[in-house]
C-alpha positions in Angstrom: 94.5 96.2 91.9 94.3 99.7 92.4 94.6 101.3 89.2 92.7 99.1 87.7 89.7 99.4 90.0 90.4 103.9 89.5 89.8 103.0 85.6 86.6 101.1 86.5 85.9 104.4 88.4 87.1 104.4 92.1 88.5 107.4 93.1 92.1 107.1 92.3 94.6 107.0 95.7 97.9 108.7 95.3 101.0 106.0 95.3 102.2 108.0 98.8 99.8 109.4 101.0 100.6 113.4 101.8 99.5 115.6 104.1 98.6 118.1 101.4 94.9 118.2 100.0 94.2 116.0 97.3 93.6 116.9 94.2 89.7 116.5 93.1 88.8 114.0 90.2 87.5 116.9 88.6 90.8 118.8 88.8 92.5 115.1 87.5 89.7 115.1 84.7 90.8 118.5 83.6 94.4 117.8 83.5 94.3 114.5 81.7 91.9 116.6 79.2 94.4 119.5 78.5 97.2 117.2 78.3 95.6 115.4 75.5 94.8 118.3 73.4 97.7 117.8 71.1 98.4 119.5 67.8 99.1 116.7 64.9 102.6 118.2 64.9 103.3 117.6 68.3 101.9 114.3 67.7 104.5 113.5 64.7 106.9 114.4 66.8 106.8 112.0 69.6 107.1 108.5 69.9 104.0 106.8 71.1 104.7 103.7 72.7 107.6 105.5 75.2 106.2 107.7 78.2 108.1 110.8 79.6 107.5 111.1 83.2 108.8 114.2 85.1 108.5 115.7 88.6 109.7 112.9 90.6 111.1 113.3 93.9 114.7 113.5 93.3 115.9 112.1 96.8 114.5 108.1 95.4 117.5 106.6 94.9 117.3 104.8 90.8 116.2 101.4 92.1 113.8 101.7 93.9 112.2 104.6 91.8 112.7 102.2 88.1 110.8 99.2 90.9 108.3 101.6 91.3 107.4 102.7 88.2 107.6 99.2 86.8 104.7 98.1 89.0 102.8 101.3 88.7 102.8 101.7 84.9 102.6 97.9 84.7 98.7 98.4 85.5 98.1 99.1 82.1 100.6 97.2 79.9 103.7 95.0 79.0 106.4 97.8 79.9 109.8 96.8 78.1 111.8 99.0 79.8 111.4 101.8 82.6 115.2 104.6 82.5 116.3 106.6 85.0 119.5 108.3 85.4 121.4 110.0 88.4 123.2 112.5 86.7 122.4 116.1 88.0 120.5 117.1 84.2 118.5 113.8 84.1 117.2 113.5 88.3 113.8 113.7 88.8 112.4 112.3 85.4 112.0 109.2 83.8 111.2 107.2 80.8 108.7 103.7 80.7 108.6 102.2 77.8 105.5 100.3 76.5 105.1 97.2 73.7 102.0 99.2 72.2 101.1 102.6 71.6 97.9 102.2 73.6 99.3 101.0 76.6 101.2 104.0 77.0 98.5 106.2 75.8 96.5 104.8 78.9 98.8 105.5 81.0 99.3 109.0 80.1 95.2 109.6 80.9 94.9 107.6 83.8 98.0 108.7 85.8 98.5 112.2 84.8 98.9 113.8 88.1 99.1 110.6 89.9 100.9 110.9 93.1 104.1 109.1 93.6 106.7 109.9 96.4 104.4 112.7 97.5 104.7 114.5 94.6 102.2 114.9 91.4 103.9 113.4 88.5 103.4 115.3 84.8 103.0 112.7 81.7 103.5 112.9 77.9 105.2 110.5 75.0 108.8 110.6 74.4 110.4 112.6 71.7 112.7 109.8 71.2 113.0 105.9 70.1 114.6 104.4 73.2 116.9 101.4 72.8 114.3 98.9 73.7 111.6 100.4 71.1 114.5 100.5 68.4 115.7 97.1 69.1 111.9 95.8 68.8 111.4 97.2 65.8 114.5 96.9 64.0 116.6 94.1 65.5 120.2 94.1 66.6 121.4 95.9 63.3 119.1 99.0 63.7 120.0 99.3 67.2 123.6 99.5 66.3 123.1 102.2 63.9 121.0 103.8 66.3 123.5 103.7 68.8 126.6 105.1 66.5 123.5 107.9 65.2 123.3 109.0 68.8 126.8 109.2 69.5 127.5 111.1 66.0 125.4 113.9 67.2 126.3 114.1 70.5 130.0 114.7 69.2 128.7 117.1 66.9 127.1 119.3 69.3 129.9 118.9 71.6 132.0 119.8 68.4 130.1 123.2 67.9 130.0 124.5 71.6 133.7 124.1 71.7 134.3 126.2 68.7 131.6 128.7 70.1 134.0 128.9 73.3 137.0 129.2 71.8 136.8 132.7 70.7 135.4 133.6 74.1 138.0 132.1 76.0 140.3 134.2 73.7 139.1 137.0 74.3 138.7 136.9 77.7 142.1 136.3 78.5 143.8 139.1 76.2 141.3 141.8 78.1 142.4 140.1 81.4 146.1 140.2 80.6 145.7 144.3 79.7 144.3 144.8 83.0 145.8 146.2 85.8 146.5 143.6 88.6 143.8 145.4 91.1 141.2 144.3 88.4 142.0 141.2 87.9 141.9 140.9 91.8 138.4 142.4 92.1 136.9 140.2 89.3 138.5 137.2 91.2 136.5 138.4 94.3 133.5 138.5 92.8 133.2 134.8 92.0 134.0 132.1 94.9 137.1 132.6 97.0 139.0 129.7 97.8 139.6 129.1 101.4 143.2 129.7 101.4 142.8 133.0 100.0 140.5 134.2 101.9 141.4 137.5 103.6 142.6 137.4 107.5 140.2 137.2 110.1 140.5 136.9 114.2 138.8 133.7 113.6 140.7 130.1 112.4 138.4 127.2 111.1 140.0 123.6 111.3 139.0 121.2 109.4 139.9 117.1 109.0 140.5 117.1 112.8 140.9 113.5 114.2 137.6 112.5 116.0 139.8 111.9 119.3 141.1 115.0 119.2 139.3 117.1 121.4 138.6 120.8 122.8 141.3 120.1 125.1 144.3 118.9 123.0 143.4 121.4 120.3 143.4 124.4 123.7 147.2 123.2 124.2 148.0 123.7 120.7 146.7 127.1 119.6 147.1 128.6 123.0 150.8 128.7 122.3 150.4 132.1 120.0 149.7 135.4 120.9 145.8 136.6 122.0 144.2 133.4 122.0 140.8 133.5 123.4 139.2 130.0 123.1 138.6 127.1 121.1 134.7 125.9 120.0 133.9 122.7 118.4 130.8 121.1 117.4 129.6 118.3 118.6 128.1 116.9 115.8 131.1 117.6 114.0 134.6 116.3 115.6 136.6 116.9 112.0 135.9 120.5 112.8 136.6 123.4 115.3 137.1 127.6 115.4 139.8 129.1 117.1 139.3 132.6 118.2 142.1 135.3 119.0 142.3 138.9 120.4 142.9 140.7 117.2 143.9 139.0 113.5 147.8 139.2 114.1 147.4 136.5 116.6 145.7 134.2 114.2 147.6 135.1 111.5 151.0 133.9 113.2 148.6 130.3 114.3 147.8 129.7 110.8 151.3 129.9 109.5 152.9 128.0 111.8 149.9 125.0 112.1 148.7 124.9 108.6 149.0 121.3 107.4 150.7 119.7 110.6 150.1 116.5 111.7 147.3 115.5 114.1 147.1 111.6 114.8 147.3 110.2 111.3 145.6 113.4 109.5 147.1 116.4 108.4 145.1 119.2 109.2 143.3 122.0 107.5 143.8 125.3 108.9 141.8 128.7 106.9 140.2 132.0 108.2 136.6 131.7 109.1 134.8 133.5 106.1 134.1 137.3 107.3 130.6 137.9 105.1 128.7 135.0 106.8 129.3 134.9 110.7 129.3 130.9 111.5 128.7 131.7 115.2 125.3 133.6 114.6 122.2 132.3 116.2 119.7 131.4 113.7 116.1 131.1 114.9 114.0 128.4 114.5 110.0 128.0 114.6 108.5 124.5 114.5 104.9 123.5 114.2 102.5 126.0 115.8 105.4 128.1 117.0 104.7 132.4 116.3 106.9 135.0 116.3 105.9 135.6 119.6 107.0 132.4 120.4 110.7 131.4 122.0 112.4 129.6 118.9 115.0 127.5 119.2 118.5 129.5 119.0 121.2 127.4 117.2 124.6 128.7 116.2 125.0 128.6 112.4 127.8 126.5 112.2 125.7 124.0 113.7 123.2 123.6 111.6 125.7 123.5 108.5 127.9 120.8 109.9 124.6 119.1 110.5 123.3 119.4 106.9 124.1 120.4 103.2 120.2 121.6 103.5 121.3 124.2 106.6 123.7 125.4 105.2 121.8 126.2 101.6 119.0 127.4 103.3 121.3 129.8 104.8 123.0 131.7 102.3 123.5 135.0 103.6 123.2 136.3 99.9 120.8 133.4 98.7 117.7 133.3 100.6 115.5 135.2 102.8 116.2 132.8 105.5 120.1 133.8 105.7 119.3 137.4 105.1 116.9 137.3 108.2 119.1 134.3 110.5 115.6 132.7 110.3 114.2 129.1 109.4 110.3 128.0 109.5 109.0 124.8 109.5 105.6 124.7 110.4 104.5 121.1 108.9 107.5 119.7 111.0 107.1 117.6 115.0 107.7 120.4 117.3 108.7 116.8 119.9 111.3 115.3 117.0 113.0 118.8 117.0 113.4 118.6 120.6 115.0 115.2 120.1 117.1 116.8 117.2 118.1 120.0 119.4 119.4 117.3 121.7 120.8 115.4 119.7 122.8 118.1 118.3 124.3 119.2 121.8 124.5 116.4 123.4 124.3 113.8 120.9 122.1 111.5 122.4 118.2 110.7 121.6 115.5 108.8 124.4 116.4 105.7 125.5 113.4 103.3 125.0 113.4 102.6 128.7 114.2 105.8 130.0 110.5 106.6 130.5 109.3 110.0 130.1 111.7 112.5 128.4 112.5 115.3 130.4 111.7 117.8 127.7 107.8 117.2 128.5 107.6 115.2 125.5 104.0 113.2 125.6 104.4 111.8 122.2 104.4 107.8 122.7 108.2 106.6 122.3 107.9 104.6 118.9 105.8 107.5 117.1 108.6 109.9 118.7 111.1 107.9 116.8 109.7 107.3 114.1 109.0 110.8 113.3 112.6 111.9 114.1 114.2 109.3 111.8 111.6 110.8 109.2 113.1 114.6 110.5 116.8 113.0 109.7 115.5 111.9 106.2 114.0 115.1 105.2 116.8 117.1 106.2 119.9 114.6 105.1 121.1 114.3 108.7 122.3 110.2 108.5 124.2 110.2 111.5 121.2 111.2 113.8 118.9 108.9 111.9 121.1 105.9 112.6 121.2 106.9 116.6 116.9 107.1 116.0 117.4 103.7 114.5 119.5 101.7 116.9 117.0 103.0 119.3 114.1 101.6 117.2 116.2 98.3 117.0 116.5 97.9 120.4 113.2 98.8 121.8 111.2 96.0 119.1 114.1 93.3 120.6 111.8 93.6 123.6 108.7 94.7 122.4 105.9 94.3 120.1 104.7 96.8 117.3 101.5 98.3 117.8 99.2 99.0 114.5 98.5 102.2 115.1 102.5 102.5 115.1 102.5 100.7 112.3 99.5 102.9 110.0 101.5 106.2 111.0 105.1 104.7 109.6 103.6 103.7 106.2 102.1 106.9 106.2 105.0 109.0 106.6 107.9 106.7 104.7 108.5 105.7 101.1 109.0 101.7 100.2 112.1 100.4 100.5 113.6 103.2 102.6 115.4 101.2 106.2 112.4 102.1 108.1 110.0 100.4 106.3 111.8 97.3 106.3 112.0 97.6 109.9 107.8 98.4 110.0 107.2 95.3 107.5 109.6 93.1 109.4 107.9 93.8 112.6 104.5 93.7 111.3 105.8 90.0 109.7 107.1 88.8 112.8 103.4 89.3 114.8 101.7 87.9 112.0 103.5 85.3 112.3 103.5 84.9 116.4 99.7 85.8 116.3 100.1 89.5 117.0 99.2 92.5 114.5 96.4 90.3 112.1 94.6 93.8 110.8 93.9 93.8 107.3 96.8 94.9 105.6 95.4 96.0 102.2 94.5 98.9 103.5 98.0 99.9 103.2 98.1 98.9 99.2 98.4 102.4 97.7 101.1 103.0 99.9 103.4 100.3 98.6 103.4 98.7 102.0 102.3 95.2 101.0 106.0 94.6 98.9 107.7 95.7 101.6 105.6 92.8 103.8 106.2 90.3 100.7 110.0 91.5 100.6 110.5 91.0 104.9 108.7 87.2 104.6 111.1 86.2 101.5 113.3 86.8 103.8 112.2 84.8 107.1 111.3 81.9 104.5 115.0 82.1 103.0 116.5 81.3 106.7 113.7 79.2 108.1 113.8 80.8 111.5 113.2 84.1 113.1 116.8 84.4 113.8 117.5 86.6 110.6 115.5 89.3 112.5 118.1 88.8 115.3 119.7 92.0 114.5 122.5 91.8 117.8 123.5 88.4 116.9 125.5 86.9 119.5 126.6 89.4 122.1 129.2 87.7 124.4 131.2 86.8 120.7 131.0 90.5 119.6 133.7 93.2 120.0 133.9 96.6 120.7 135.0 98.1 117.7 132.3 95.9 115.9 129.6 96.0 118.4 127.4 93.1 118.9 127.3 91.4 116.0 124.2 90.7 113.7 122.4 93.0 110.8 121.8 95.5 112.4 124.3 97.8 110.4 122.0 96.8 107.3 119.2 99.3 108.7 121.6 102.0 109.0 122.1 104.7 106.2 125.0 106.6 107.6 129.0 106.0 107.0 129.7 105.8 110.1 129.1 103.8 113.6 126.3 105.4 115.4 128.4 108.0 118.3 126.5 106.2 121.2 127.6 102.8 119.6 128.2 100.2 122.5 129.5 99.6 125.9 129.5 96.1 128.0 127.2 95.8 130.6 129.3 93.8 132.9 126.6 93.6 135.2 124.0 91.9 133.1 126.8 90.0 130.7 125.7 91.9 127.2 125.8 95.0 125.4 124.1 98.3 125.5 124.1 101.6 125.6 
């Protein structure tokens, strides 16, 4: 295995490879060195057969990062029992417990900085007996007395803050309730303002819009009042749209009289756009080798956020540089996949796998196009577009074979488990199998490629037949709201049906596009 063979002296691979410089043995050497420079009290304090492990990628969902870190730390013992939580204090750390204290303490040198995720994870032993270590060493009855220890002090802590808080609280309220009411409105400004209070603005923002409610239906609504101007949507977002009028007055009168009325099935959301972060601003965007001097992309602001939870972070008029300046920079990013995106965004559609060549100029080759946009979604929490990327992906391998150069630059840029990899293994599986891809594939064994291979042929053994990889079952007994049947919904991350979904090809009996 690979750990085992970095202990004997191999250089040691990082679990995910990354496109940053790897860190020199003798920088590893140095690490694992000052890490275990402990003081005897530090050493008292900690309990040596459970491992702390902290810097993990928080965007692993729990199990496939606990899977993980079982076979990793496995290398160099019997692990008990490997914790992670999802709670918002306990993300991105973990806990592996060992049977002995010098499994653990092997782990701790030989992995200390180890790469997992793309990210360097940080080692050192627990502070704290976990269940499993208590339960070891002092049966069922210790672990219960553990257990009502650990609650005790929890409630006592929780016990003290309140009665630290209490006086506060008091105090707080009788200087509020001696100020004037101006005050108390000016201290309520300085915190967040909730969207109904927010102050008027010639701008309306709907929200919880039906999706078949268009720029057309909303136009015969809100034209109705006084100075109306226009109604914008976004097409990546049909629950919302802006309303514009001449002067406030006009939108004023709109809000009253629409606020909470009926649309379809929904009742919608009518507030004043926010006046301190203009959604319709164009933020610029460089990609890849793009300059200054380069044209960016322009997008309006309310794009991006209805796109993303990251955009709209990222763009924090008060925040970051990035809001301050209407600017984002991503230089490690495809300049091609943020075409695709761009596109996507507008028009919502991404290249169809037989439309030939894109008529952006893109050269990339379709399925290293894809793949790097679904990896685009991923980074930047955009589900729906990664599902369009996907069904795309889907639909190209039920006609054609993977290539392994294809193949060596997905493992490369995904994590195990993730629905792209399954595709990638599945694909690989189904050549193997047909006498296709037959390279040697553990060359892809630090990259956690080879369980995802192991996990895809389980799964053609289970049914006996390819027709588990089938994933548009059988077309002429699908429906339209459905689509065509088969698994292919399992590869798709999003809530929702893909926007391009389907249409029957009466001409050729099936569905498509």
């Amino acid at each position: 295995m690979v750990l085992r063979q970095a202990r004997r002296g191999t250089r040691l691979q990082p679990w995910v490879p990354s496109t940053k410089t790897r860190q020199s043995q003798a920088q590893r050497s140095y690490i694992a060195h000052r890490t275990n420079k402990r003081s005897v009290l530090f050493l008292k304090l900690t309990i040596p057969t459970s491992v702390y492990v902290r810097s993990i990628d928080e965007r692993v969902k729990i199990p496939i990062l606990i899977e993980t870190l079982r076979e990793v730390f496995g290398e160099f013992g019997n692990v008990v029992d490997v914790i992670a939580k999802k709670s918002v204090k306990r993300k991105g750390q973990a806990f592996v417990i060992y049977d002995s204290e010098e499994s653990a303490q092997d782990a701790i040198d030989d992995l200390q900085g180890f790469e997992i995720f793309g990210k360097q994870i940080y080692l050192e032993f627990a502070r704290t007996r976990s269940d499993a270590t208590v339960l070891k060493e002092e049966g069922d009855e210790g672990l219960e007395s553990h257990k009502e220890h650990r609650l005790a002090e929890k409630e006592r802590k929780q016990a003290i803050e309140a009665a630290n808080a209490k006086p506060v609280k008091r105090v707080a309220a009788e200087e509020l309730a001696e100020r004037p009411a101006k005050s108390t409105k000016s201290a309520q400004a300085g915190g967040v303002v909730p969207d109904e209070y927010l102050p008027p603005n010639k701008v309306l923002l709907l929200r919880d819009l039906p999706e078949d409610y268009g720029q057309a239906g909303l136009t015969a609504i809100f034209s109705r009042f006084p100075g109306f101007k226009e109604v914008r949507t976004a097409p990546a977002r049909p629950d919302i749209a802006f309303v514009e009028y001449e002067d406030e007055a006009g939108a004023i009168m709109a809000k009253e009289a629409t606020g909470g009325m009926t649309l379809g099935d929904k009742a919608i959301r009518v507030t004043f756009q926010k006046q301190s972060l203009p959604a319709d601003r164009l933020i610029d965007i460089y990609v890849g080798e793009m300059t200054p001097e380069t044209k960016p992309f322009r997008v309006q602001q309310i794009l991006l956020e209805t796109m993303s939870d990251y955009f709209k972070s990222a763009l924090q008029a008060n925040a970051f540089a990035e809001g301050k300046e209407a600017r984002l920079t991503f230089p490690e990013d495809s300049l091609n996949a943020w075409k695709v995106l761009m596109r996507w965004a507008f028009a919502r559609t991404v290249p169809h796998w037989n439309d030939g060549r894109d008529d952006d100029g893109i050269d990339s080759g379709f399925e290293l196009l894809l793949i790097d946009c679904w990896v685009l979604g991923d980074k930047y929490q955009i589900p729906a577009f990664q599902d369009e990327v996907m069904l795309e992906l889907l639909y190209y391998y039920r006609e054609e074979k993977i290539g392994f150069d294809v193949v060596k630059h997905g493992v490369a840029v995904t994590i195990s488990g993730s629905a792209l990899r399954r595709l990638l293994a599945e694909e690989v599986m189904t050549n193997n199998m047909e006498g296709g891809v037959t390279e040697d594939l553990n060359q892809f064994d630090g990259m956690h490629f080879l369980a995802d291979f192991v996990t895809a042929r389980e799964r053609y053994d289970d049914t006996g037949t390819k027709g588990f990889f089938d994933r548009f079952g059988k077309e002429r007994k699908a429906t339209l709201e459905a689509g065509p049947g088969g698994t292919w919904d399992e590869y798709m991350v999003g809530e929702k049906l893909p926007c391009r979904a389907w249409k029957w090809e009466s001409d050729q009996l099936g569905w498509g596009f």
